[in-house]
Every structure is written in structure tokens, then in C-alpha cells.
C-alpha positions as CSV (number, residue, x, y, z in Angstrom):
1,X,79.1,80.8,88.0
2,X,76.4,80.8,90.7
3,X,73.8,77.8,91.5
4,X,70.8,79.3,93.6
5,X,68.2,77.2,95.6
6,X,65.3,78.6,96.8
7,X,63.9,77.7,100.2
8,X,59.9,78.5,100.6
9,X,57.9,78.4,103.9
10,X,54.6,79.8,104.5
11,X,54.0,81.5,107.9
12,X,50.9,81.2,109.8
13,X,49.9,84.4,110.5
14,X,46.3,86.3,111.0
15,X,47.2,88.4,107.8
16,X,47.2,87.5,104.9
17,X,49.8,88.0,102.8
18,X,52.4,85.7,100.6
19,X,54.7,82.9,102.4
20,X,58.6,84.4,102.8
21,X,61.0,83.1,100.3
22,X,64.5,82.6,101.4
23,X,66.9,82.8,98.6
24,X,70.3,80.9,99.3
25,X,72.7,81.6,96.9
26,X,76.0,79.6,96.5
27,X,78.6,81.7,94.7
28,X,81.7,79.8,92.9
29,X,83.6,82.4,91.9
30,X,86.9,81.1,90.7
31,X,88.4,77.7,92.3
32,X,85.6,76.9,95.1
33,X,82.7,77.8,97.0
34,X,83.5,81.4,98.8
35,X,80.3,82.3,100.0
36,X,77.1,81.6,101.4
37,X,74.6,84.6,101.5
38,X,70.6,84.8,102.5
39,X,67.9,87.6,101.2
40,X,64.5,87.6,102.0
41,X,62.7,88.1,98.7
42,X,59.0,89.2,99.5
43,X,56.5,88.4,96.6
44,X,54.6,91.0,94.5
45,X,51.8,90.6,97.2
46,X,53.4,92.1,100.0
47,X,51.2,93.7,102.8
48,X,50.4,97.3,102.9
49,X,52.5,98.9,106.3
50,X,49.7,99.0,108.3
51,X,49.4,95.1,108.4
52,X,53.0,94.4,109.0
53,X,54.2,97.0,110.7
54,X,57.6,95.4,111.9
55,X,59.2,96.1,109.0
56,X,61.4,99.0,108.8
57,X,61.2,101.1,105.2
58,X,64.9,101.8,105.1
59,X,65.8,101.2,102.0
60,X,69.4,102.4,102.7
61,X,70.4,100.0,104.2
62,X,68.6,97.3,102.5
63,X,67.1,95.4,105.8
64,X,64.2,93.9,107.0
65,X,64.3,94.0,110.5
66,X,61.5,91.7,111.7
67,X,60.7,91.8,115.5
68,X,58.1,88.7,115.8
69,X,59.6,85.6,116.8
70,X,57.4,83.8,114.0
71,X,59.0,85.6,111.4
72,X,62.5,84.9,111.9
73,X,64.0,83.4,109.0
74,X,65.9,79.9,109.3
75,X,68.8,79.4,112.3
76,X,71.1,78.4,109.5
77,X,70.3,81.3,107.1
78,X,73.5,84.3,106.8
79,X,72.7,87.5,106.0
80,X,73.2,88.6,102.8
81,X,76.9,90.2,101.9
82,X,77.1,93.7,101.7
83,X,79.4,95.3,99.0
84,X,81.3,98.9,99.2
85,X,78.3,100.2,96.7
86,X,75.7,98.0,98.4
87,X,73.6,99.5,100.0
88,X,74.2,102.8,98.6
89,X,74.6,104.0,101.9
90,X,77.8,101.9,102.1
91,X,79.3,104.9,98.8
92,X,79.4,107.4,101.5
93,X,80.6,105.5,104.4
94,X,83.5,103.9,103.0
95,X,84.0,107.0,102.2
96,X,84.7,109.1,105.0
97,X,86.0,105.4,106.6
98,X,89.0,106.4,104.2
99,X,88.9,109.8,105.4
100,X,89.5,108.7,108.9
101,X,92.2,106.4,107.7
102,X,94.3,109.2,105.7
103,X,94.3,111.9,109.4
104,X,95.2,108.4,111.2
105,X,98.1,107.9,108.8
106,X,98.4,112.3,108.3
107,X,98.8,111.7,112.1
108,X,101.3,108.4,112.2
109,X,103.8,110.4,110.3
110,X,104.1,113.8,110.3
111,X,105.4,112.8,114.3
112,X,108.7,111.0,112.4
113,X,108.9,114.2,109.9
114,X,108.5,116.7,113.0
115,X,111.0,114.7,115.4
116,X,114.1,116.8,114.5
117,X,112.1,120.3,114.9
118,X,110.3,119.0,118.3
119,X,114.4,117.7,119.6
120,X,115.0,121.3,119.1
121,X,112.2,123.5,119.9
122,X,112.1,121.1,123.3
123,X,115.7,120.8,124.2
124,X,115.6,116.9,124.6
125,X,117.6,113.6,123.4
126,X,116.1,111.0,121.2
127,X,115.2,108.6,124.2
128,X,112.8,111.5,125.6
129,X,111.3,112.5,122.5
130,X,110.7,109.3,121.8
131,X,108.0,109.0,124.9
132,X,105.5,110.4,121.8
133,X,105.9,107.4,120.1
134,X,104.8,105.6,123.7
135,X,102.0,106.9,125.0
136,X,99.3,106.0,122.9
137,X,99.2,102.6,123.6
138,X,97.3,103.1,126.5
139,X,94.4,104.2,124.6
140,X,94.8,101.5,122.0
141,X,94.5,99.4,124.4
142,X,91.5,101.0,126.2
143,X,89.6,100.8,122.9
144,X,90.5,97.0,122.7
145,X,88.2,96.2,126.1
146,X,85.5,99.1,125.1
147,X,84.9,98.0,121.5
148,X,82.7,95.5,121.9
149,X,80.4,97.3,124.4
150,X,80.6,100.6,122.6
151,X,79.2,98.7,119.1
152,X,76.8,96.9,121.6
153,X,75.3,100.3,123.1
154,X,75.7,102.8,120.3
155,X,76.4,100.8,117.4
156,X,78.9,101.8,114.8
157,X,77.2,105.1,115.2
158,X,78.7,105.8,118.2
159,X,81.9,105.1,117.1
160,X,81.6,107.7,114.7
161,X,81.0,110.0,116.8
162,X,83.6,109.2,119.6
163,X,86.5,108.5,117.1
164,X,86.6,112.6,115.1
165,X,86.2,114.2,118.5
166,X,89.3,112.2,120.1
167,X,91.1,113.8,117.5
168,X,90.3,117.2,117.6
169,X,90.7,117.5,121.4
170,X,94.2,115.6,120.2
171,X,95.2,118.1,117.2
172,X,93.9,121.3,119.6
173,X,95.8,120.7,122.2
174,X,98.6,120.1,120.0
175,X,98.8,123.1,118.1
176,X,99.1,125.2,121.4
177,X,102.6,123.7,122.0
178,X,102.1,122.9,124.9
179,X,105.1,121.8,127.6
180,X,106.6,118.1,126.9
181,X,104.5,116.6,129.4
182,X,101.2,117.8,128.1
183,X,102.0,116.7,124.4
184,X,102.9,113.1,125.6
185,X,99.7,112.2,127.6
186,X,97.3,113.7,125.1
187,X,98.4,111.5,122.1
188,X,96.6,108.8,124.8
189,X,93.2,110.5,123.7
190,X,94.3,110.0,120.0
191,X,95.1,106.7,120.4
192,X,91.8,105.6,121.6
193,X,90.3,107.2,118.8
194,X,92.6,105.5,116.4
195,X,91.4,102.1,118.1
196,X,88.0,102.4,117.5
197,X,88.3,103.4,114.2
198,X,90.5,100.9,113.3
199,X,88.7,97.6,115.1
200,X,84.9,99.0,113.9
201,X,86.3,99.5,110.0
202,X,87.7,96.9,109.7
203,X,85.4,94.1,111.1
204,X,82.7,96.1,108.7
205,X,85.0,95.6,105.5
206,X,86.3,92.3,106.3
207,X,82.4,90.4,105.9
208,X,82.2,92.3,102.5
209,X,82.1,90.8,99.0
210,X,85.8,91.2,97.4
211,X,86.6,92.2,100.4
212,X,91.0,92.5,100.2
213,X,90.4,94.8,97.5
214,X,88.4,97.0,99.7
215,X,90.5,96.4,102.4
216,X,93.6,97.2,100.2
217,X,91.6,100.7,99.1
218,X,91.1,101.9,102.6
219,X,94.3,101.1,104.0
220,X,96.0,102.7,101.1
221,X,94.2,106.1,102.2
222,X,96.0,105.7,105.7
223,X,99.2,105.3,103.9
224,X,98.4,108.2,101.3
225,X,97.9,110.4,104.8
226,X,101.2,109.1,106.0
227,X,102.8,109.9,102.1
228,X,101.3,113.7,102.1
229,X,102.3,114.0,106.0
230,X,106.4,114.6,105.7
231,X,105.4,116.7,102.4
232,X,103.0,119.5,103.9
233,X,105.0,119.4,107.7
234,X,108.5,119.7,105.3
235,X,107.4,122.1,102.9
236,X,105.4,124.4,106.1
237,X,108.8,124.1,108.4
238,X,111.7,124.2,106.1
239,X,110.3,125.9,103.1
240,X,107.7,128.2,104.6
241,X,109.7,129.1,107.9
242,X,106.4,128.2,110.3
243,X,106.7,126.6,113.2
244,X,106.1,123.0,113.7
245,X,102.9,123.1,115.6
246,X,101.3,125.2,112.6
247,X,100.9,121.8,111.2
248,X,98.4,120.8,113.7
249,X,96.3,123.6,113.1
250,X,95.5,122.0,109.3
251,X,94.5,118.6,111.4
252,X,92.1,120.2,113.4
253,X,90.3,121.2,110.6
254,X,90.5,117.6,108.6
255,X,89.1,116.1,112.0
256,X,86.4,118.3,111.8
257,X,85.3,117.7,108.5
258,X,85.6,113.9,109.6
259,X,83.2,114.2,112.5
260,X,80.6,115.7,110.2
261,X,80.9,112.8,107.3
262,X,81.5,110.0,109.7
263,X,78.3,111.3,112.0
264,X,76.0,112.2,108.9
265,X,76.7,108.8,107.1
266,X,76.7,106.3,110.1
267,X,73.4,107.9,111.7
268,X,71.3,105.3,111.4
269,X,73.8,102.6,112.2
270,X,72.7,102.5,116.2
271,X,73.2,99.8,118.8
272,X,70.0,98.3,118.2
273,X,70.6,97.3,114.9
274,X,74.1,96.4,115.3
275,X,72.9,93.9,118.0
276,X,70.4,92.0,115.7
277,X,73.0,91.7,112.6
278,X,75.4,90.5,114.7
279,X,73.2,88.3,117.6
280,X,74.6,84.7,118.5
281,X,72.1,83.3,120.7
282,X,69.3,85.3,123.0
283,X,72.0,85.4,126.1
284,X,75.0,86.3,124.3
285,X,76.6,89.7,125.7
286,X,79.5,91.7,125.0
287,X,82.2,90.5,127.9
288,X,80.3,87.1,127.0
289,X,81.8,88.0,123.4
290,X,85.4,89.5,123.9
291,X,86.2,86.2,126.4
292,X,85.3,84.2,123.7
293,X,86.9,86.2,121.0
294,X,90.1,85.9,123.5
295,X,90.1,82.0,124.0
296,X,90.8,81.6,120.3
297,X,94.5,81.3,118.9
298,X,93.9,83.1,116.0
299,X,93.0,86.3,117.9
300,X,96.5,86.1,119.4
301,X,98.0,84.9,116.1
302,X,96.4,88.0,115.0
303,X,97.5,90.4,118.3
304,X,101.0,89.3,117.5
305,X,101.1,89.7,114.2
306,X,100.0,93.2,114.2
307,X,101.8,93.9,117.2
308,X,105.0,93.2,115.3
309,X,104.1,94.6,111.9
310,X,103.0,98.3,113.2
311,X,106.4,98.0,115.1
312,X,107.9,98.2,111.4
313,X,105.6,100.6,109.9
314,X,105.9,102.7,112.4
315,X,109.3,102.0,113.4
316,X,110.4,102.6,109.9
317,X,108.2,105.3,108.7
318,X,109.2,107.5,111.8
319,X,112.6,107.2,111.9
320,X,113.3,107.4,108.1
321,X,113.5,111.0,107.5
322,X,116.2,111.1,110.7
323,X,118.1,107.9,109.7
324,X,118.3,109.9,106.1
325,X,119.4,112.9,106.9
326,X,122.6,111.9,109.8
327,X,123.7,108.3,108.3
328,X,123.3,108.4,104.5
329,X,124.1,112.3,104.6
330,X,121.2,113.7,102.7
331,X,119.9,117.2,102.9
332,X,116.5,117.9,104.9
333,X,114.4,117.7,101.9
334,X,115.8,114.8,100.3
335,X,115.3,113.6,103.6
336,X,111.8,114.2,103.7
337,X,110.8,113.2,100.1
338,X,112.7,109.6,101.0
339,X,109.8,109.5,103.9
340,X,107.3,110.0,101.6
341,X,108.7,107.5,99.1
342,X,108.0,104.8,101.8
343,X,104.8,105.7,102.3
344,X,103.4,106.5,98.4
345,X,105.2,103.0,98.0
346,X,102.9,101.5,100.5
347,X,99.3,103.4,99.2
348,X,100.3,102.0,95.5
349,X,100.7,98.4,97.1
350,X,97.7,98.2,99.1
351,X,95.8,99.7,96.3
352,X,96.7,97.4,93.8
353,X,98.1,94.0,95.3
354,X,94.8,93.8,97.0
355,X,93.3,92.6,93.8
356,X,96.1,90.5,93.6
357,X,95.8,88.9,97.2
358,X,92.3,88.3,96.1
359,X,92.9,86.5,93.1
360,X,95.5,84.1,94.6
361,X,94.6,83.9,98.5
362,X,96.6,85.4,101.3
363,X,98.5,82.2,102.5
364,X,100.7,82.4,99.0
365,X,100.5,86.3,98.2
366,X,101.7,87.1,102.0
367,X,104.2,84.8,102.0
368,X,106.0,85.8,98.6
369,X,105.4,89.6,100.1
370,X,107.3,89.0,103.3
371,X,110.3,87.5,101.3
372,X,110.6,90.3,98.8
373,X,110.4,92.2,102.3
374,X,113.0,90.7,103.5
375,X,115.5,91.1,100.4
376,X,114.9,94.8,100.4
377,X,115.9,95.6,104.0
378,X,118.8,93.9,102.9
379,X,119.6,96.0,100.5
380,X,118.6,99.3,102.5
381,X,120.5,98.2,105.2
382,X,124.1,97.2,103.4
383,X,124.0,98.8,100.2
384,X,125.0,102.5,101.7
385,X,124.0,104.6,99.2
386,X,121.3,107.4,99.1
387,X,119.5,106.6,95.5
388,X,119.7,102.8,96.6
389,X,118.4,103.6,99.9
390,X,115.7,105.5,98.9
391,X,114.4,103.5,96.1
392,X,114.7,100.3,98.5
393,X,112.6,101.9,101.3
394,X,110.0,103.2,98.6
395,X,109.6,99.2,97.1
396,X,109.8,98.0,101.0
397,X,106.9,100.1,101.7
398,X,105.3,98.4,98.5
399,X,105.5,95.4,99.6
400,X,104.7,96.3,103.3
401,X,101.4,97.8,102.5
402,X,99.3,94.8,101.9
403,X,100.8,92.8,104.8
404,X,98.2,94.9,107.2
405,X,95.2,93.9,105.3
406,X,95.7,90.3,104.3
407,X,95.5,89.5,107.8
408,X,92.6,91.6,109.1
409,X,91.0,88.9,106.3
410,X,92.8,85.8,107.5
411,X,91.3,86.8,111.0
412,X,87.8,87.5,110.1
413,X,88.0,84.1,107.5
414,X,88.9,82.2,110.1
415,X,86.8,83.6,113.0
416,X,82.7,83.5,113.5
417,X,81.2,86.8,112.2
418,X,80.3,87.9,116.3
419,X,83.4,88.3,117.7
420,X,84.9,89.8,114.6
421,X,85.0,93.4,116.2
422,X,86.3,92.0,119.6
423,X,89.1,90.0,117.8
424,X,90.4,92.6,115.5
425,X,89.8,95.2,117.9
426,X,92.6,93.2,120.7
427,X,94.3,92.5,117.5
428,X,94.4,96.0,116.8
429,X,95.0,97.5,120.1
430,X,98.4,94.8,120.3
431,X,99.4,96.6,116.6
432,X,99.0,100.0,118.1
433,X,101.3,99.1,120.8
434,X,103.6,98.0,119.0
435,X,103.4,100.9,116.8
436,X,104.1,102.7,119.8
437,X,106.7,100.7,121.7
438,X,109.8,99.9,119.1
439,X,109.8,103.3,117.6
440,X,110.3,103.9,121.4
441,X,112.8,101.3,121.5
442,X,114.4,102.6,118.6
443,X,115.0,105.8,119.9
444,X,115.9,104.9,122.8
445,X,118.5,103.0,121.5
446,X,119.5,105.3,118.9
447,X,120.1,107.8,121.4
448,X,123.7,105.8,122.8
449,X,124.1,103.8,119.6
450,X,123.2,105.9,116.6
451,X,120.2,105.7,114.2
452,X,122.0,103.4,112.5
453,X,120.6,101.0,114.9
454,X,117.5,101.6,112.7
455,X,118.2,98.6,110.2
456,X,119.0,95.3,112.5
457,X,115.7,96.1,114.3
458,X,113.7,96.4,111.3
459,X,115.1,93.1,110.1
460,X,114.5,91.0,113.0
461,X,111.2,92.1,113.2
462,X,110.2,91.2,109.5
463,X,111.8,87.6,110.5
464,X,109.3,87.7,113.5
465,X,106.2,88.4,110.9
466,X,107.3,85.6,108.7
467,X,107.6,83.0,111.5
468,X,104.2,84.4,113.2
469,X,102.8,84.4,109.4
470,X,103.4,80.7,109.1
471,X,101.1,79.9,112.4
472,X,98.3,80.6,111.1
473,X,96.7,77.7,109.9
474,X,94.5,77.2,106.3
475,X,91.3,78.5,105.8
476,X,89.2,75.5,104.5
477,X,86.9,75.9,101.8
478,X,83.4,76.2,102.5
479,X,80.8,73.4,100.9
């Protein structure tokens, strides 16, 4: 049930035209107050163009952009929540959002599926190869400190733009085989692109009505890359006989229809208006922004818990297929389909236990997640078995999946709306690391000790998610 109250004040202007009515609507959906949202409602008598002409007639995106100080609407009005289908606009850019989420998570694992081909094909142990998994970190962590200027200067526009074109230099340079070196330092470039992606999408989502189900829908699509990713790099290398950089061919192409959707659908998302839906006081500026973002524990609470939960997607969903195939003894394509069993595991449970997490909150949801987590590594890890293995790591990634989400809304619950990107962004650029560092680690280690070495690392670092979980403190109801 929703109880509105309308606020009325008339402005004093040469024209003449009815007062603006601000509409402040309290909606009780459920066990409390969730929301406070703001639209200006102009009145049947609204004044032709000509006599207001500081109004923009973008209907797409369903705002009134008012440049005359008079005008503004209240200090303590919000602007009104968007929703995935409002504006209509939003249809098309959640939907090549998702796009760039399933090459992120094409790109993620299809590195894990392609390790045993590139140990050959190169000539190199685990602990070398593993320097893929490394590298791009460094442009994680260059998007982290760019972010908030980049949305500042070219608006989440820009960000469409920059994001598809890191990835095709990435996928082009890749599918030329290019000597080790080469192939190391360019998944930097990708990495970058990965970061903005990941900070701007998310921050966007995260201030949307029902917004752990959307987040659960998009993240899915990065793990429904990740699930086709072992399948078409499998069935091209084993089955088909091509070599292993043929793969990167296909991602070229995806990257390029991404730049097109993610350009066409985000044009008129520029700097400027980014800066006035996001504006905190009339001397606020990005670094001003990003320190602020960084004096608040619950942007670290955040930049650890990500750090350590990429460590296990990553970590697990890369090393898998290799862990399969030399300690439980399964054949290359058994191998592979147990991969993709993690990962169509983790798509199904961030596409449906986001409704879930919705319905209950994250604090209990998470929290029962990480211990059914916990139980199944377990399992994976002592029950030696194939069948068992496989099925374990499938309901593991189920139960992984909405882990990811849940706290991108934690963070943004608990955080003021204009450090959003810059919060999740460091937060992000921390996960990327360590999605990059312990599948490092683990091959590293892996390369004197055995994959095997696989399971204890995985565990410990699901014990670190719980602890880091129960930090975070409540998010109070609103009044």
C-alpha cells in the first residue's frame, strides 16, 4: 500500500503558467517504508516551449532538467526511482548492460577452459601461465581512480564507449597468438574495461526499484557467459580440432556488436546530465567524491568483500576444468561440462534467488547462502568422487551467484546515492584483483603441490566472506 502527499508551491515567475507540484510518494511495500521518490507533475496548463525553454523534451528519459535557480525543486526532494522498463530507454540499456556482462563472464572463463591448451601450445608450468590470471588487476585498479571522473566528464556515455573498445583491442590482439609476454600485458587493457563496466552498471542498477532482482538478472548474464565459455572453447579445440586462439576470433565479434548497442542506447546519457542527477552541493567534485567515498567503512567492507569473493569465483571457476581432469580422473569433456555446471549453477541462482533476497533482505538470505556454501565445498573437497564432485560444484555455484549482487545492494543501501559509483567502483576494482591474484596463487601453488591444493584455498576463503559478511552493519529502515 502506498500513502502520497502532495507538496504545492507557486513560483514567481514573469510567465505565466501553473505553480509546480511536487509529488512525494511514500511506498510500504511489505514490512516497512523502502522508499522515498520525487516527480514533478506539471498541471494541464503547462507553457508552450517558447516560454520555458529550460526544459528538455526528452521523453526517454523521463526528466525535466530545469537550469534556473528559481525553479529547483525542494533540497530534500529525491528523484524519482527509475525501474528496468522505466523510462523505456532503460529496455534497451539493461539490455546490452547484460550483453557486456555475458563477454565479461565469456571472457572470465574460457581462460580456465583454455589453460591446458595455452600450457602446451606455450611450453610453460602452471606458476607461469598463471601470470594471465595476474595482470589485469592493474587495470581494475586504474578504472577504480578514473571512474568517478570519467562519469563526471562523459557521463555513462563515455563509459560505453571506452568499455566495448578495451575489449576488442583485448580479443584482437589475442586471437593473433601472440608470444607469452604480449598475451599477459594486454589482458591489462581488458581489465580496465571490465572495471568500468562493472562500477557504472552497477551503481545505475543498485538505485532501481526491485532492484536485487535486476541485479540478480544481469549478473546471471555474466555467469551464463562464463557457463557457454568452456562449451564453445571445448567443443572448437577438442571436438573441432581448431586451435585455441580461434576462440578469440568469435569475441571480437560479440565486442563489436557491444560497442554498437552500448554506444546507440547510452547516447544521450552525457556528463552533463550525469552531474545534475547526481550533484551534492555546488562545490562538490569528483576527487572531492572518491575521498569521501574512501573515508567510509563500508566501502572497504565492500573492497574486501569482493576482493575475497571474485578470489573464489574466479579461483574456482578457472581451475575446475584442470582440477577435474588430473585429480578426480575425468576425461576432457567431462571435464569441461563440470565447468560449465558451476557456472549454469550460478546464472540459475542469481536469476532466481534475487527475488528471493528481495523478499527476505540480504542480511538473512546471504547469511543462510554462505553456509550452504560452506557445506558444499565440504563435500567437493572430501567426498572424492566425480558425480559427487560435479553435482557439488554445480549447487556451490548456485549458491555463489547471488553472494556478488546482495552486496553491490548492501553497499549502495547503506551509502549516499553520490559516491555510489566511486564506492562500488574501489569495491569493484579490489574484487577484480582478487579475481586475479589467488587463481595466481593457486597456480602457483599448484605447480609444486598439485591442483589438489584447489580445495583448502577455496574453503578458507568462503570462511573469510562469512566473517567479512558479518561486519557489515544493518541497514535501518527509513521513516
Amino acid at each position: 500500500m502506498s500513502t502520497t502527499e502532495t507538496i504545492t508551491r507557486s513560483i514567481h515567475q514573469p510567465h505565466a503558467y501553473a505553480p509546480e507540484t511536487f509529488e512525494l510518494s511514500l511506498k510500504t511495500p511489505g514490512r516497512s517504508l523502502r522508499e522515498l521518490s520525487k516527480r514533478v507533475v506539471g498541471s494541464s496548463t503547462r507553457p508552450h516551449r517558447s516560454t520555458y525553454p529550460s526544459i528538455s523534451s526528452d521523453e526517454e528519459d523521463n526528466r525535466d532538467r530545469i537550469r534556473d535557480e528559481d525553479n529547483q525543486p525542494p533540497e530534500s526532494a529525491h528523484s524519482i526511482t527509475q525501474r528496468w522498463n522505466k523510462p523505456r530507454g532503460n529496455i534497451g540499456r539493461l539490455g546490452f548492460a547484460s550483453f557486456s556482462f555475458i563477454i565479461a563472464g565469456l571472457n572470465d572463463a574460457a581462460v580456465g577452459a583454455l589453460i591446458p591448451y595455452l600450457e602446451t601450445y606455450y611450453d610453460l608450468n602452471y606458476t607461469i601461465i598463471s601470470l594471465i590470471f595476474l595482470t589485469p588487476f592493474a587495470g581494475y585498479s586504474l578504472a577504480a581512480f578514473t571512474n568517478a571522473s570519467i562519469h563526471a566528464r562523459l557521463g555513462q556515455r563515455g563509459i560505453a564507449v571506452m568499455a566495448p573498445i578495451c575489449h576488442m583491442i583485448t580479443f584482437a590482439v589475442l586471437s593473433a597468438h601472440p608470444p607469452f609476454p604480449v598475451l599477459v600485458v594486454v589482458n591489462t587493457i581488458c581489465g580496465f574495461g571490465n572495471g568500468l563496466t562493472d562500477a557504472c552498471f552497477c551503481a545505475w542498477v543498485g538505485a532501481m526499484d526491485n532492484a536485487n532482482a535486476v541485479q540478480g538478472v544481469m549478473h546471471a548474464c555474466y555467469s551464463i557467459g562464463a557457463l557457454f565459455a568452456p562449451l564453445i572453447a571445448t567443443s572448437m579445440v577438442v571436438n573441432s580440432g581448431l586451435p585455441w586462439w580461434d576462440f578469440y576470433y568469435f569475441m571480437v565479434g560479440a565486442a563489436f556488436l557491444e560497442w554498437i548497442g552500448l554506444s546507440w542506447t547510452f547516447r544521450r546519457k552525457t556528463g552533463e546530465l550525469y552531474r545534475l542527477e547526481h550533484a551534492r552541493d555546488n562545490d562538490s567534485t569528483t576527487s572531492g567524491r572518491t575521498r569521501e567515498a574512501l573515508k567510509s567503512k563500508i566501502t572497504w567492507l565492500c573492497a574486501a568483500f569482493f576482493f575475497m569473493y571474485m578470489g573464489i569465483e574466479v579461483g574456482l571457476g578457472g581451475w575446475i576444468v584442470t582440477f577435474m581432469l588430473r585429480v578426480r580422473g575425468a576425461s576432457p569433456s567431462a571435464s569441461g561440462y563440470s565447468g560449465t555446471g558451476f557456472w549454469a549453477g550460478q546464472a540459475v541462482g542469481r536469476a532466481s534467488l534475487g527475488f528471493v533476497t528481495e523478499r527476505f533482505g540480504e542480511r538473512i538470505c546471504i547469511t543462510v547462502y554462505l553456509a550452504l556454501c560452506l557445506a558444499l565445498q565440504l563435500i567437493f573437497w572430501l567426498v572424492p568422487q566425480y558425480l559427487v564432485s560435479a553435482v557439488a560444484v554445480a549447487l556451490l555455484g548456485f549458491f555463489l551467484g547471488p553472494l556478488f549482487p546482495g552486496c553491490v545492494m548492501v553497499t549502495a543501501k547503506l551509502l549516499p546515492k553520490h559516491i555510489h559509483v566511486s564506492a562500488i567502483g574501489f569495491g569493484m576494482a579490489l574484487g577484480g584483483t582478487g579475481g586475479t591474484v589467488f587463481p595466481f596463487i593457486i597456480g602457483a601453488v599448484a605447480a609444486s603441490k598439485g591442483v589438489k591444493v584447489l580445495q583448502p584455498i577455496i574453503l578458507s576463503l568462503i570462511v573469510v566472506v562469512a566473517v567479512i559478511w558479518v561486519m557489515f552493519p544493518r541497514v535501518k529502515k527509513r521513516e
